[in-house]
Kinemage of the C-alpha trace (Angstrom):
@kinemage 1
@onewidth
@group {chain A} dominant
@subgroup {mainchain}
@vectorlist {calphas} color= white
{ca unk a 1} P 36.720 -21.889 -30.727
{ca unk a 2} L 37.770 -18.270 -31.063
{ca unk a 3} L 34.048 -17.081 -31.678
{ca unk a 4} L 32.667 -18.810 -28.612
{ca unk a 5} L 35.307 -16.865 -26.415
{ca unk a 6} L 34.340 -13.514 -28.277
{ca unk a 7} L 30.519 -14.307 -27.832
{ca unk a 8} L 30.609 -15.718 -24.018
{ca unk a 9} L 31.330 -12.204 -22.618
{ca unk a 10} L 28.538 -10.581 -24.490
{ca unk a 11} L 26.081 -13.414 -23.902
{ca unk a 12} L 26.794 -13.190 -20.428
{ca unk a 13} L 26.415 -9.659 -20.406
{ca unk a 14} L 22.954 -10.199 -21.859
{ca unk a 15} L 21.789 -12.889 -19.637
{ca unk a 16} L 23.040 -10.791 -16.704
{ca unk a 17} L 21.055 -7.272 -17.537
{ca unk a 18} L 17.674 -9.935 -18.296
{ca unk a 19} L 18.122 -11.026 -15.064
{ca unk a 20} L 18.902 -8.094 -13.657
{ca unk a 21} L 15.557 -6.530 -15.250
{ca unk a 22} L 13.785 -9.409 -13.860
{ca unk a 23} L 14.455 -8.836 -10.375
{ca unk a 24} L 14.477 -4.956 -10.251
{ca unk a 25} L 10.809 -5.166 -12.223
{ca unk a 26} L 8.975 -6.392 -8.695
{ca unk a 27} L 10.885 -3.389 -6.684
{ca unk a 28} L 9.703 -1.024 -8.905
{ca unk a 29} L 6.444 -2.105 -9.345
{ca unk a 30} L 6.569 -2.421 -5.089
{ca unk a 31} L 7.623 1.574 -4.745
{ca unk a 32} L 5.247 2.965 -6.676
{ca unk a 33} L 2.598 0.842 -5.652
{ca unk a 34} L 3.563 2.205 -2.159
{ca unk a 35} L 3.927 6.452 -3.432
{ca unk a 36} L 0.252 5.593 -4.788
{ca unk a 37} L -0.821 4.181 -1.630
{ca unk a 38} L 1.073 7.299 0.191
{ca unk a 39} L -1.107 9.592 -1.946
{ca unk a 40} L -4.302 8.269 -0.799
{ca unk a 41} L -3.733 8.132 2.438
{ca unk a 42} L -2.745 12.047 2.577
{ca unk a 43} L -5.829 12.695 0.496
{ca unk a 44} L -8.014 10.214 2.310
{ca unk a 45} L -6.613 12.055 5.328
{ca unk a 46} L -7.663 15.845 4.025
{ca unk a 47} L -11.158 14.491 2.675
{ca unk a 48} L -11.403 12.994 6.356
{ca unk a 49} L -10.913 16.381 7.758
{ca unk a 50} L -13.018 18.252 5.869
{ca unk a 51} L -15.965 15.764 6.649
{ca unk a 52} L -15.486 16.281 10.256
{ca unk a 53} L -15.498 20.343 9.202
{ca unk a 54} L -18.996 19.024 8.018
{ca unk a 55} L -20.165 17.162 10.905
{ca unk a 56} L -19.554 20.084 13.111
{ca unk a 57} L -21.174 22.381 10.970
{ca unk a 58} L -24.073 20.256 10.870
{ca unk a 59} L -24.065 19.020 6.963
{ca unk a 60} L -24.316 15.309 7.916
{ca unk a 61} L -24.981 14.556 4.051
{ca unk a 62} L -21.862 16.223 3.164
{ca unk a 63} L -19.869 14.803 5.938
{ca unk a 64} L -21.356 11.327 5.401
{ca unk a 65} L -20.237 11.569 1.699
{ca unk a 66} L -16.655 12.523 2.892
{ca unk a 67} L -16.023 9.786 5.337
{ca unk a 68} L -17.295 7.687 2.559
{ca unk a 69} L -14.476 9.118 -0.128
{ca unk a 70} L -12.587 8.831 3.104
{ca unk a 71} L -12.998 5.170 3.877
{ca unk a 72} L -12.781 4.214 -0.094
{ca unk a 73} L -9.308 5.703 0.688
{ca unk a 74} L -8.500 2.957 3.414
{ca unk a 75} L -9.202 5.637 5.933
{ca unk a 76} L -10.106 3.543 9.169
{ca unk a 77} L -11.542 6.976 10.707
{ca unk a 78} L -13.712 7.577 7.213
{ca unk a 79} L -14.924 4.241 8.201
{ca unk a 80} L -15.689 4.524 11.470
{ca unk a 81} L -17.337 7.719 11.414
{ca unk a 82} L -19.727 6.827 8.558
{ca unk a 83} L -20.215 3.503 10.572
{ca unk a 84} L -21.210 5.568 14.116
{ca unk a 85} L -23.585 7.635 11.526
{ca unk a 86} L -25.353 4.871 9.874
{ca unk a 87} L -25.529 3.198 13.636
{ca unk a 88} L -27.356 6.160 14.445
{ca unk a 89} L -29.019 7.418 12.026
{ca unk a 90} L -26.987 10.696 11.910
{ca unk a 91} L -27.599 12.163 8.115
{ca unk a 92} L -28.329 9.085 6.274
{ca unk a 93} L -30.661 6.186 6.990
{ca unk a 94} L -30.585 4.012 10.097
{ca unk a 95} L -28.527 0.437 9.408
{ca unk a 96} L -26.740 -1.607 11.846
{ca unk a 97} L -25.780 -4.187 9.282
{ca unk a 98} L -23.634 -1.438 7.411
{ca unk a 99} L -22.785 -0.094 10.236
{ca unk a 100} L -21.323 -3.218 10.958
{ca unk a 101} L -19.734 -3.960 8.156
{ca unk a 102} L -18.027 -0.281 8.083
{ca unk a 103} L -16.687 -1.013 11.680
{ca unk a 104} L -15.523 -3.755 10.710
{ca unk a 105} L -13.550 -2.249 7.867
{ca unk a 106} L -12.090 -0.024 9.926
{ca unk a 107} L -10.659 -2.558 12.609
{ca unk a 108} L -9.087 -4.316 8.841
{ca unk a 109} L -7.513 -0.759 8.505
């Protein structure tokens, strides 16, 4: 009987830190997935602005291959702008169902 009571506090112990791991493993996982996420966005953000740098200048190709890195970023605004160039046929070819479907990625966003 004097073994169990030397064993319970460690096997509680034990049971404790695995349950312990178990419910700290989500959180983790949670954070970083969210710094990740924060990283895009900043760099979807940059690659955003430097494809409206592009538009102005008059580089559609460039600018439409921005917005595009943009909205692969979950950048709404990549997405929309690409989606207003493909509606008009602004740099690349002219395609309302893309168009469409980039708008509509960008309301998701």
């Amino acid at each position: 009987m004097s073994s169990v009571k030397k064993l319970l506090p460690r096997t509680i112990a034990v049971y404790s830190l695995f349950y312990f791991l178990l419910c700290i493993s989500p959180a983790i996982a949670v954070a970083q997935d969210r710094a990740a996420s924060a990283d895009d966005a900043a760099q979807g953000r940059a690659i955003f602005q430097s494809g409206m740098e592009s538009y102005r200048a008059g580089n559609l190709p460039d600018a439409a291959e921005k917005f595009q890195r943009a909205c692969d970023l979950n950048g709404a605004a990549g997405c929309y702008n690409l989606g207003v160039m493909y509606n008009d046929g602004a740099g690349v070819p002219r395609d309302a169902n893309r168009a469409l479907r980039l708008f509509t990625r960008a309301c998701e966003r």
